[in-house]
KEKE-3310 file (N, C-alpha, C; in steps of 0.2 Angstrom, whole numbers, plus 5000, padded with zeros to 4 digits):
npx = (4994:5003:4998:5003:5019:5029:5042:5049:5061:5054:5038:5023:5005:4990:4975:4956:4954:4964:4976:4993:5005:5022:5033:5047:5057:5069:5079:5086:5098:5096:5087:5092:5097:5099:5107:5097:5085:5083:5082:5067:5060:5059:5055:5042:5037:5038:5027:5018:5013:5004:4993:4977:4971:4976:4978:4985:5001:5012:5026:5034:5041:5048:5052:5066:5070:5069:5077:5094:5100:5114:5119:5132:5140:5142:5144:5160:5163:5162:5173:5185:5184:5193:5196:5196:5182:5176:5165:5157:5151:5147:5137:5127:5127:5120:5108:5100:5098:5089:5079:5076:5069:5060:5052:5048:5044:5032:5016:5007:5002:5015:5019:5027:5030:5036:5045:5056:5075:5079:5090:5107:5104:5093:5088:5085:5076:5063:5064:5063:5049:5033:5023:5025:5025:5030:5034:5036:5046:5057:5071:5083:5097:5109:5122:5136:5146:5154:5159:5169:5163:5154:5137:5132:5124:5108:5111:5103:5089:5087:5087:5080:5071:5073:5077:5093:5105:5098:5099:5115:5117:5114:5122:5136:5138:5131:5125:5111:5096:5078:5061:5054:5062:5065:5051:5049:5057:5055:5054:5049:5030:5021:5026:5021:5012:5019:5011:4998:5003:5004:4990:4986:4994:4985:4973:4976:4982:4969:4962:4969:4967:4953:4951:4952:4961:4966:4969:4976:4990:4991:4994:5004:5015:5017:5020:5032:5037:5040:5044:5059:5060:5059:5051:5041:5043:5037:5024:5020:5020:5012:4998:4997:4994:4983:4973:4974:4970:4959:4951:4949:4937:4934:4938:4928:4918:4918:4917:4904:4899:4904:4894:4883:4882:4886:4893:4906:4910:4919:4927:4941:4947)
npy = (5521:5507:5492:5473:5469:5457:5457:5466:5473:5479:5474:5483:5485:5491:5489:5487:5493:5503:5498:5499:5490:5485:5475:5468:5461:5452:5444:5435:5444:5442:5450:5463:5480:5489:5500:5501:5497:5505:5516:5514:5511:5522:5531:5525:5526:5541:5543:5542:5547:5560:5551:5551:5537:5530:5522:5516:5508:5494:5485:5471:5456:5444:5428:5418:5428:5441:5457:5459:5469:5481:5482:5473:5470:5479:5489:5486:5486:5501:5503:5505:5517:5531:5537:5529:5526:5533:5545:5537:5529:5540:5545:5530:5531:5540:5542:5530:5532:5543:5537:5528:5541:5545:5534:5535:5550:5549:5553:5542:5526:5513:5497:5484:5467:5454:5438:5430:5433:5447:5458:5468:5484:5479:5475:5488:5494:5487:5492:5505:5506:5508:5499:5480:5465:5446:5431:5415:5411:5420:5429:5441:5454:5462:5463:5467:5469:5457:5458:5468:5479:5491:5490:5505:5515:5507:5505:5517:5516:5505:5506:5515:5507:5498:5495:5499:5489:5477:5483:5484:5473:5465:5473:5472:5457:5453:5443:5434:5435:5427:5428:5426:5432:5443:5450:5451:5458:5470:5474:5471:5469:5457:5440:5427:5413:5406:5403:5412:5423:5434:5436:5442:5455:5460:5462:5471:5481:5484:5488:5500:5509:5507:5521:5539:5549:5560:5562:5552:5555:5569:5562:5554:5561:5569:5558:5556:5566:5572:5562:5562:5574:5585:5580:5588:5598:5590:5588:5603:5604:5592:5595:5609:5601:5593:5602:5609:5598:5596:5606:5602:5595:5579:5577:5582:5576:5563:5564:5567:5556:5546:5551:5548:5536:5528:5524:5534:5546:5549:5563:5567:5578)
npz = (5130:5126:5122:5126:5120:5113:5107:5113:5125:5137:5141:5140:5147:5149:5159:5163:5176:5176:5178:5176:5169:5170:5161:5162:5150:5148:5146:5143:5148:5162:5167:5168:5172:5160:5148:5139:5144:5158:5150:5145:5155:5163:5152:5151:5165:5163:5152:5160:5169:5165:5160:5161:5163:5168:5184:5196:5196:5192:5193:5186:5182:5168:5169:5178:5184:5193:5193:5191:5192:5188:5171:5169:5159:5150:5156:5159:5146:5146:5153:5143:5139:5137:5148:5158:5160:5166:5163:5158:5168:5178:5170:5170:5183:5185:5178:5185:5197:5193:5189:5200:5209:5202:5201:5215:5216:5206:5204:5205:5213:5214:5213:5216:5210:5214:5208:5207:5207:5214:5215:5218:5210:5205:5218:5224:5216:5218:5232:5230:5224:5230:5236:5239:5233:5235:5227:5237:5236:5231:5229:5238:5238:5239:5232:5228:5236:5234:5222:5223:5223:5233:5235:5235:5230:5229:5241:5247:5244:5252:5263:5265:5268:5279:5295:5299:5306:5297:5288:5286:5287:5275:5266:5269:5269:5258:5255:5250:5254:5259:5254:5263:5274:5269:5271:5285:5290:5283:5268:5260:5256:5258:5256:5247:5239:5223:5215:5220:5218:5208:5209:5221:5221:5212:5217:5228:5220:5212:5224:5228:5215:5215:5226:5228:5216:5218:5229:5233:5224:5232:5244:5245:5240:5251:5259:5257:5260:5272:5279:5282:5290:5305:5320:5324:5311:5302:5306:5306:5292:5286:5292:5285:5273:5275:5276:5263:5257:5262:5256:5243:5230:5230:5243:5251:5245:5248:5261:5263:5256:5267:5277:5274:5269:5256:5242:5236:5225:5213:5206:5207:5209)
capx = (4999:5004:4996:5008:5021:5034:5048:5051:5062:5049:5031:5016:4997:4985:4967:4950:4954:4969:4981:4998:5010:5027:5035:5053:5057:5074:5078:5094:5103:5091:5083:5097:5097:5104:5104:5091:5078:5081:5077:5061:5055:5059:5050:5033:5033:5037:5023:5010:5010:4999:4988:4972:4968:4981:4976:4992:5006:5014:5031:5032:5046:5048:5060:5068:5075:5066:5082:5100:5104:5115:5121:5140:5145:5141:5151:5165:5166:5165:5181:5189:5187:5203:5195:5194:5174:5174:5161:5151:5151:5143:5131:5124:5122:5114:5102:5098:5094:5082:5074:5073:5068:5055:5046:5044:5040:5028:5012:5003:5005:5021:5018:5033:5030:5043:5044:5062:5079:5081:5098:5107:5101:5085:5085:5085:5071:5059:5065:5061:5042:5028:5023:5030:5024:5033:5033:5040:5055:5060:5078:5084:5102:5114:5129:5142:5155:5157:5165:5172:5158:5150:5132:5131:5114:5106:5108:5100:5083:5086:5091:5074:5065:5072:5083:5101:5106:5096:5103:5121:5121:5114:5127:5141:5140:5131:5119:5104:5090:5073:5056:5049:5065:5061:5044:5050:5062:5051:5060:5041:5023:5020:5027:5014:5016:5021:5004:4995:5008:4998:4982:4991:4995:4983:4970:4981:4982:4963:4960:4970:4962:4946:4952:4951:4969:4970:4969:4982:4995:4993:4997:5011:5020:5017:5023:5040:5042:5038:5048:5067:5059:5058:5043:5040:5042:5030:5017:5016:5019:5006:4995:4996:4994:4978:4968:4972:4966:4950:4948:4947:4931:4934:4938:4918:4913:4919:4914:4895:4897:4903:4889:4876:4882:4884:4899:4908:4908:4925:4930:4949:4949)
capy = (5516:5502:5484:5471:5466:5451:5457:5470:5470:5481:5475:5487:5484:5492:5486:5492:5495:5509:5496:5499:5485:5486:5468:5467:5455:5454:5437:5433:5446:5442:5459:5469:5489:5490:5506:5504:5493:5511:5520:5513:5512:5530:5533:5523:5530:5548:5545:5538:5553:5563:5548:5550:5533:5525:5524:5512:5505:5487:5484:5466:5454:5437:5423:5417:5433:5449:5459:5457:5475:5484:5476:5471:5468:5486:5494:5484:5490:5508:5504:5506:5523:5535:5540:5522:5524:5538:5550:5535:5528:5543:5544:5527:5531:5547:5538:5524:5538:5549:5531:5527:5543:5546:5529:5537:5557:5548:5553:5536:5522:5510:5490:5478:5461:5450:5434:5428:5434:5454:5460:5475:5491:5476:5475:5495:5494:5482:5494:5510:5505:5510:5492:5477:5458:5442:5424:5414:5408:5425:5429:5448:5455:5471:5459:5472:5468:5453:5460:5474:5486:5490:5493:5512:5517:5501:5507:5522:5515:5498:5509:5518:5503:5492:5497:5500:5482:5474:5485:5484:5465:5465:5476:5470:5452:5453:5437:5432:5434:5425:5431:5426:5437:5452:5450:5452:5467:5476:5477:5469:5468:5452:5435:5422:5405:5409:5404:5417:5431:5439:5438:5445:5461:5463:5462:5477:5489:5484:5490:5506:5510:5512:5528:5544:5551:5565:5562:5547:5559:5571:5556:5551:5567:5572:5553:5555:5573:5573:5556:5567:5581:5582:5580:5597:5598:5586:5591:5608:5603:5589:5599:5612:5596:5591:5609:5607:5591:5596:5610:5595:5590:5572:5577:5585:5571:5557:5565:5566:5547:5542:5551:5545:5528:5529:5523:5541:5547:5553:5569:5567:5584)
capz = (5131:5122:5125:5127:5113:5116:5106:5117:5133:5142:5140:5145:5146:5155:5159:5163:5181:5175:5182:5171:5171:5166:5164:5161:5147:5145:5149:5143:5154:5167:5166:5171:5170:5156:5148:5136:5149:5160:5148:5142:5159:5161:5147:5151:5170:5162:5150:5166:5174:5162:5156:5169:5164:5172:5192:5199:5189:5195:5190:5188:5177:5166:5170:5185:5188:5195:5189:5192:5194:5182:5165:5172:5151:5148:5164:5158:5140:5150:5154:5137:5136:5139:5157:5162:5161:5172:5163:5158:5175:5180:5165:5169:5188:5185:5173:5186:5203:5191:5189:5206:5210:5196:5205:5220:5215:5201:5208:5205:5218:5211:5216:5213:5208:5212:5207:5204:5211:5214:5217:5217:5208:5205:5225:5224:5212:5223:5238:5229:5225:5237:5238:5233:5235:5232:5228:5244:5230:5227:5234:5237:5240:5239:5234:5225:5239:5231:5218:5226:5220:5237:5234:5238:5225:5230:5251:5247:5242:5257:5270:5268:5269:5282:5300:5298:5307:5294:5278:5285:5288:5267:5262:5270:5267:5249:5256:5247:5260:5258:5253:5272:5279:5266:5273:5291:5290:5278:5262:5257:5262:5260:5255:5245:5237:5219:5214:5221:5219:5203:5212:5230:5219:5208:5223:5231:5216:5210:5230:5228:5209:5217:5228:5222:5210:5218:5240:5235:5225:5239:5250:5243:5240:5257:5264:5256:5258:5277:5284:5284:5293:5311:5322:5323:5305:5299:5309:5303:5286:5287:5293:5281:5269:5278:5275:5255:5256:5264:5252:5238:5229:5232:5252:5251:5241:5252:5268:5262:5255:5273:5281:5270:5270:5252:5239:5234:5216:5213:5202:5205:5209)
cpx = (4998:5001:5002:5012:5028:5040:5051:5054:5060:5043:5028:5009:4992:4976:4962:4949:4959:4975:4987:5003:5014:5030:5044:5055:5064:5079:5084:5101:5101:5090:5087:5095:5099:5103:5096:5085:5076:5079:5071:5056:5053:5054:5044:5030:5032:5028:5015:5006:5005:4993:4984:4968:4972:4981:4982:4994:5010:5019:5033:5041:5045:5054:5061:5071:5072:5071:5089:5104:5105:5118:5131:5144:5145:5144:5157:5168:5168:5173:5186:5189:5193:5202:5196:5187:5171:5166:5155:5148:5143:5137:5124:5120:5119:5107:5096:5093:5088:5076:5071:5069:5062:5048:5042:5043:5035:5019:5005:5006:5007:5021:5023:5029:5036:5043:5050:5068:5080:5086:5101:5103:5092:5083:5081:5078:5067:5058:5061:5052:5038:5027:5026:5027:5028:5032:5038:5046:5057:5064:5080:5093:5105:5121:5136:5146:5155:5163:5169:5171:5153:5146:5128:5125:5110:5104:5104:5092:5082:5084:5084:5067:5064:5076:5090:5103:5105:5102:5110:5123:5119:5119:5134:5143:5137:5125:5115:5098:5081:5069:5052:5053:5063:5056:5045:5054:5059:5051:5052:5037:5022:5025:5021:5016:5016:5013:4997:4998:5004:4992:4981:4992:4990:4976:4973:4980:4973:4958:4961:4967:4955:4946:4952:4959:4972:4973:4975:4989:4999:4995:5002:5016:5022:5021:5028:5045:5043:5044:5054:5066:5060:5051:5042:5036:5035:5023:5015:5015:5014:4999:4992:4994:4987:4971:4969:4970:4958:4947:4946:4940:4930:4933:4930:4914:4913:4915:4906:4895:4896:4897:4882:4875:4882:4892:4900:4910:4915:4928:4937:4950:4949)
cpy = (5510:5497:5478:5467:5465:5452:5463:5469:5473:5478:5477:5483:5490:5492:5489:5496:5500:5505:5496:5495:5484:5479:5468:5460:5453:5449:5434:5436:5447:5447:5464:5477:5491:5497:5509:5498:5501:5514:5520:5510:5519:5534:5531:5526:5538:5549:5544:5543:5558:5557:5546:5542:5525:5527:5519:5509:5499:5487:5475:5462:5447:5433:5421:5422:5441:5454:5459:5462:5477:5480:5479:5474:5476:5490:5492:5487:5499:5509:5506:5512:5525:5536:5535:5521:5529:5541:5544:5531:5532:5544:5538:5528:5536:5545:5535:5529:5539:5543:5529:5533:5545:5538:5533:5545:5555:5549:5547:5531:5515:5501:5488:5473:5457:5443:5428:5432:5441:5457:5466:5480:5485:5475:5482:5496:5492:5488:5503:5510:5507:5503:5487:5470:5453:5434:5421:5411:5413:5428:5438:5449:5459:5469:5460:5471:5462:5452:5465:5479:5487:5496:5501:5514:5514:5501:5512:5521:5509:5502:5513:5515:5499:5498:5497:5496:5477:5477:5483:5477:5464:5468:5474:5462:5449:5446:5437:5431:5431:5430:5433:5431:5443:5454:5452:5459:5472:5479:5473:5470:5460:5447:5429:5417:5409:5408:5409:5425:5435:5440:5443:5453:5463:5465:5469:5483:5488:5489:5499:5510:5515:5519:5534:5547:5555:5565:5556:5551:5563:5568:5554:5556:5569:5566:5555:5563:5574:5568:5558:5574:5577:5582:5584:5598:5597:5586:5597:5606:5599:5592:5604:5608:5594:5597:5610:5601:5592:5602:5608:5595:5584:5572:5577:5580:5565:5557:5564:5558:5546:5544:5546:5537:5528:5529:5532:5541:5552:5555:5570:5573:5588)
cpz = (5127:5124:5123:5119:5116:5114:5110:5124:5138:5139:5144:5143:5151:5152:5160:5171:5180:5178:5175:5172:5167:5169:5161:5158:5144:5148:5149:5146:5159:5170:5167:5167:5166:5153:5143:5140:5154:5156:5146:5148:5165:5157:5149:5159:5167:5161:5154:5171:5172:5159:5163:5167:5167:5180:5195:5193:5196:5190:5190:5181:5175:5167:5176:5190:5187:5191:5193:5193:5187:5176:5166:5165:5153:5151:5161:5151:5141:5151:5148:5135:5139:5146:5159:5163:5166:5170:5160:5163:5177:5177:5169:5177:5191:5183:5182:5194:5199:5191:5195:5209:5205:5200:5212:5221:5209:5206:5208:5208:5213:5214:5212:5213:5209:5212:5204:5210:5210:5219:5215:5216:5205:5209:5224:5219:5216:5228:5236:5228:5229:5241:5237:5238:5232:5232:5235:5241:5228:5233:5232:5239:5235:5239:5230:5231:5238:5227:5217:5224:5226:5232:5238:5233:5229:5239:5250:5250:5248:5262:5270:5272:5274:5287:5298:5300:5303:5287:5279:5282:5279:5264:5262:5270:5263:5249:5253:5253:5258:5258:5260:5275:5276:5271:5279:5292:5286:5272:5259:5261:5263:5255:5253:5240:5230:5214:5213:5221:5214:5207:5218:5226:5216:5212:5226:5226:5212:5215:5228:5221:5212:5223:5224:5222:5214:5225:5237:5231:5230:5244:5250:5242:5248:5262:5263:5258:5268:5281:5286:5290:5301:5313:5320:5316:5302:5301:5306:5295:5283:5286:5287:5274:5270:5275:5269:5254:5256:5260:5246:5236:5231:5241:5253:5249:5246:5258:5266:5261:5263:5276:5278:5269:5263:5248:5238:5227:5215:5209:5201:5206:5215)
residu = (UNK:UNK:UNK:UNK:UNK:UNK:UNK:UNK:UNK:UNK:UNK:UNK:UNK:UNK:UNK:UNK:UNK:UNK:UNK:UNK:UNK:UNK:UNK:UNK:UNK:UNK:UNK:UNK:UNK:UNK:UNK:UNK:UNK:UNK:UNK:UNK:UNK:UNK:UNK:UNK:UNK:UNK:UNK:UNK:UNK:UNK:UNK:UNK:UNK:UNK:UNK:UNK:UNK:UNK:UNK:UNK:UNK:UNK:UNK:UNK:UNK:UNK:UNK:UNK:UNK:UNK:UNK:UNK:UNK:UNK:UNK:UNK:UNK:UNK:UNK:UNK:UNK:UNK:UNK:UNK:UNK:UNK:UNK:UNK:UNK:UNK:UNK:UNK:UNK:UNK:UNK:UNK:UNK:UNK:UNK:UNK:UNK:UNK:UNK:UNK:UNK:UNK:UNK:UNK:UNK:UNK:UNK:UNK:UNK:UNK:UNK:UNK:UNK:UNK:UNK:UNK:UNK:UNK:UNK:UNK:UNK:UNK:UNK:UNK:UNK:UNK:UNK:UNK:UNK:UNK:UNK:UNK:UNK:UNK:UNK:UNK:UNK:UNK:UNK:UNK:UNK:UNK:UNK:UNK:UNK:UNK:UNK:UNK:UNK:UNK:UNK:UNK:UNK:UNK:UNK:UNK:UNK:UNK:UNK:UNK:UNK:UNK:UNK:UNK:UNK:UNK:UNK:UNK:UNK:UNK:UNK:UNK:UNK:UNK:UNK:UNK:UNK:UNK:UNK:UNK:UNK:UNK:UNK:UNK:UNK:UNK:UNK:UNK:UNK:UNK:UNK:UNK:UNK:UNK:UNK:UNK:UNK:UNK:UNK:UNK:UNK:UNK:UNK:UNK:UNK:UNK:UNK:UNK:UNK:UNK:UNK:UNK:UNK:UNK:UNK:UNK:UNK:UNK:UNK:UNK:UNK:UNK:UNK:UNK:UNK:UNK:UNK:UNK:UNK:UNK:UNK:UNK:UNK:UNK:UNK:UNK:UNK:UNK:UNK:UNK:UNK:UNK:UNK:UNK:UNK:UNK:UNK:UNK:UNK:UNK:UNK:UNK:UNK:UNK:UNK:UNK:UNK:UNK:UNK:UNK:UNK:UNK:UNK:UNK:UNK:UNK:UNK:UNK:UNK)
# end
């Protein structure tokens, strides 16, 4: 992976703890989605998933603006094709799924950074994440019925995060809700003065880092694959998720640490 370079509207790094951090530098259309910022965070999750030296990835951004959602300009020049922008429409929000859907089948655990204002397909981002902290000045909303573009992508990824009462009253009146209410409905974990928002994450994916690769992909495959099912369901499938787990090195290896009283030495395998 690349170390971080400025003229770029993605910058990556990653450190000696395998944390990979992708900062969105794209400042003059306050970071928005544009086709080429997805693509090139497309590309750097594709590339995160075979590089075993990368153990959590933080998405994080510069400016006063987490992201803005999708690039407005760029939708509108859509229009000028013969279709009205139909087939690139759908292009753009085919693109913008696989994105979101690539964060959360990515088998490395996904922490937001937010520290600025994240809106639409940039809520939907934030939402899609495993974790996601934020400065207590950083504002969120799903506010396409504004402009008479209800935010239907954008509910996908809320609507998993927070109650239905919560997501409707976002969706439906396009509001900007505080960092302290995110924090309360669940659309984050915590809310921290802007000060300590770096250190509030980096604390978090330093934490998870030291687990072992392979018990947190099976973990996270199994959280997402299991949550649509019914009881019933999820129990046998669980289950059945528990007994390859415990056929694991690392499972073998930890259990001995714990009895032994003794940090665990982890093989990833």
């Amino acid at each position: 992976m690349s170390v971080s370079r400025n003229n770029e509207i993605l910058k990556t790094t990653i450190d000696q703890n395998g944390i990979f951090r992708l900062t969105l530098n794209s400042q003059h259309n306050h970071n928005a989605l544009s086709e080429e910022m997805m693509l090139n965070i497309q590309n750097a999750l594709d590339e995160s998933v075979s590089n075993k030296k990368i153990r959590v990835i933080i998405v994080s951004a510069d400016g006063p603006t987490f992201s803005a959602g999708h690039d407005l300009k760029e939708l509108t020049e859509g229009r000028q094709n013969p279709d009205k922008g139909k087939n690139y429409f759908t292009t753009i929000m085919k693109k913008c799924s696989k994105l979101m859907q690539t964060i959360v089948n990515n088998p490395k655990p996904v922490i937001a950074e937010v520290n600025g204002t994240a809106t639409a397909a940039g809520c939907q981002l934030v939402a899609s994440c495993d974790l996601a902290y934020a400065s207590k000045t950083a504002t969120f909303a799903t506010p396409g019925v504004n402009i008479g573009l209800f935010c239907s992508t954008p509910m996908v990824a809320v609507s998993r995060n927070i109650s239905n009462k919560h997501s409707m009253e976002m969706l439906l009146t396009g509001d900007l809700i505080s960092a302290t209410k995110a924090e309360k409905i669940g659309l984050i974990n915590k809310a921290v003065d802007e000060s300590l928002l770096k250190k509030e994450t980096m604390e978090a994916a330093q934490k998870i880092s030291k687990k072992s690769a392979i018990t947190l992909k099976i973990g996270k495959e199994a959280f997402y694959k299991q949550i649509d099912m019914t009881l019933s369901e999820a129990y046998d499938y669980a289950s059945d998720v528990m007994v390859q787990n415990m056929l694991k090195l690392d499972a073998e290896e930890g259990i001995k640490a714990f009895i032994n009283k003794r940090t665990p030495s982890w093989k990833d395998k």
